[in-house]
N, C-alpha and C positions, 0 to 999 in steps of 0.2 A: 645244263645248257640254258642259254639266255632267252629267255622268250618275251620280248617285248614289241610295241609296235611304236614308231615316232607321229607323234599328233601336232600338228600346226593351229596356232592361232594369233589374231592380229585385232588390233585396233588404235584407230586415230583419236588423239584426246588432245581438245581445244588447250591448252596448257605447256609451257615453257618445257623444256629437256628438264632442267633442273627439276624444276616444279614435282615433276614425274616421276622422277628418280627418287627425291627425297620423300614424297609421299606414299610409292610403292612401298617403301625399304626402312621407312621408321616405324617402331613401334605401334603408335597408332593408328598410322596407316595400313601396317598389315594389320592390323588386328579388323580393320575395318572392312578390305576386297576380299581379305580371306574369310569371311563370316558366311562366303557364298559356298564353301567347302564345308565349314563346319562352325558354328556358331561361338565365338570361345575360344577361336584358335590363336597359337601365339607362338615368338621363333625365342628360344634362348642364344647364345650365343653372338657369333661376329659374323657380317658381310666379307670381309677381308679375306684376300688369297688366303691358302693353306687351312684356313681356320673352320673348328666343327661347329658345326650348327644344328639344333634341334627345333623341329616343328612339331608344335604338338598342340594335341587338343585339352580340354578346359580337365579333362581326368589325369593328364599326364602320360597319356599313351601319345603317340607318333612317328614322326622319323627319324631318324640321325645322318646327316650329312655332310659333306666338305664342300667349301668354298676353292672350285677347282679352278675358277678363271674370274678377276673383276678387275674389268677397265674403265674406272668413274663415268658416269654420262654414257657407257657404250652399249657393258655386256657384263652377264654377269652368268658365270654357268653351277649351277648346284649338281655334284655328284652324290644321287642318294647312292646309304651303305646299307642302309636297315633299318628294321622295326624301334619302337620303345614298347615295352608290355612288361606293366607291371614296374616302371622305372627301371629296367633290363634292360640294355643294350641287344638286340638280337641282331646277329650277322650270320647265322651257319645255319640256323633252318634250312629245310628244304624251300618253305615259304615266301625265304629274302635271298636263296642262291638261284631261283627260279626265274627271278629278274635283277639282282645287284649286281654291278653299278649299274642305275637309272641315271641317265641326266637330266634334267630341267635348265633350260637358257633363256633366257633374259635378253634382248637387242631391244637397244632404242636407237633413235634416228629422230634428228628434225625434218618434216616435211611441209610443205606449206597444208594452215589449218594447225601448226601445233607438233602435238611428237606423234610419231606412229610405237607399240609395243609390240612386239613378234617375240611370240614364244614358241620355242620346238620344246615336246617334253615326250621321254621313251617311257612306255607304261605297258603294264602287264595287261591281258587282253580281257582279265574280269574286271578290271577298273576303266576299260576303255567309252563304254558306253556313260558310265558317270561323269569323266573329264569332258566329253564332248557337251554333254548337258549342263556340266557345270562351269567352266572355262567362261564362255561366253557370260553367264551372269558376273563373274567375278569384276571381269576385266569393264563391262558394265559399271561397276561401285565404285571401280578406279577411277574411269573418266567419273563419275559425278564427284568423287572424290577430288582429284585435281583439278577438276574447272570452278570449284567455287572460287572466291575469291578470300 
């Protein structure tokens, strides 16, 4: 059975929709908001409907996921499947059927001031107090991220 809880989070970032998008979702820019997660971190794979995607940290452990929804500039929804451990695919544990599928979304929106980011993401309830403490830093690096020039 699925036990997870949905967490909401938002911020406005002085920066173009484009801007936002491209900066979240390239390479160097993840590498850079997601440093608030984990220092090192990095996505192999594609953005792109259908397509899997792997996040992972600087040892090679992390997640494996699908790219279940992306509407350029809008939304973009990530279904996690499971663990990486050990460069191992894990989907059947007890561990990743205790909450898979997870989603994580992605909404942007222009508003005046710039774009606003709203993430909803379902998480298990021993990682819940970590997201909350750390969400907020991430999306933090963003904005400083996208408002340079």
């Amino acid at each position: 059975m699925r036990n997870v809880k949905q967490l909401h989070f938002s911020i406005v970032i002085n920066a173009t929709l484009q801007t936002v998008w491209q900066r979240m979702l390239s390479d160097v820019g993840y590498r850079n908001w997601t440093s608030a997660f984990c220092e090192g971190s990095y996505f192999k794979g594609s953005w792109q409907q259908g397509e899997t995607i792997r996040f992972l940290s600087p040892s090679g452990d992390g997640m494996v996921a699908t790219i279940a929804e992306h509407k350029p500039l809008q939304f973009i929804s990530i279904k996690h499947l499971g663990f990486i451990v050990n460069g191992q695919d894990d989907f059947d544990s007890e561990q990743v059927t205790s909450w898979a599928p997870a989603f994580e979304n992605y909404r942007f929106a222009s508003v005046a001031g710039g774009t606003e980011v709203s993430i909803e993401q379902d998480i298990a309830p021993e990682y819940e107090q970590y997201m909350q403490d750390t969400w907020p830093k991430a999306l933090q690096k963003l904005k400083v991220l996208c408002e340079q020039s």
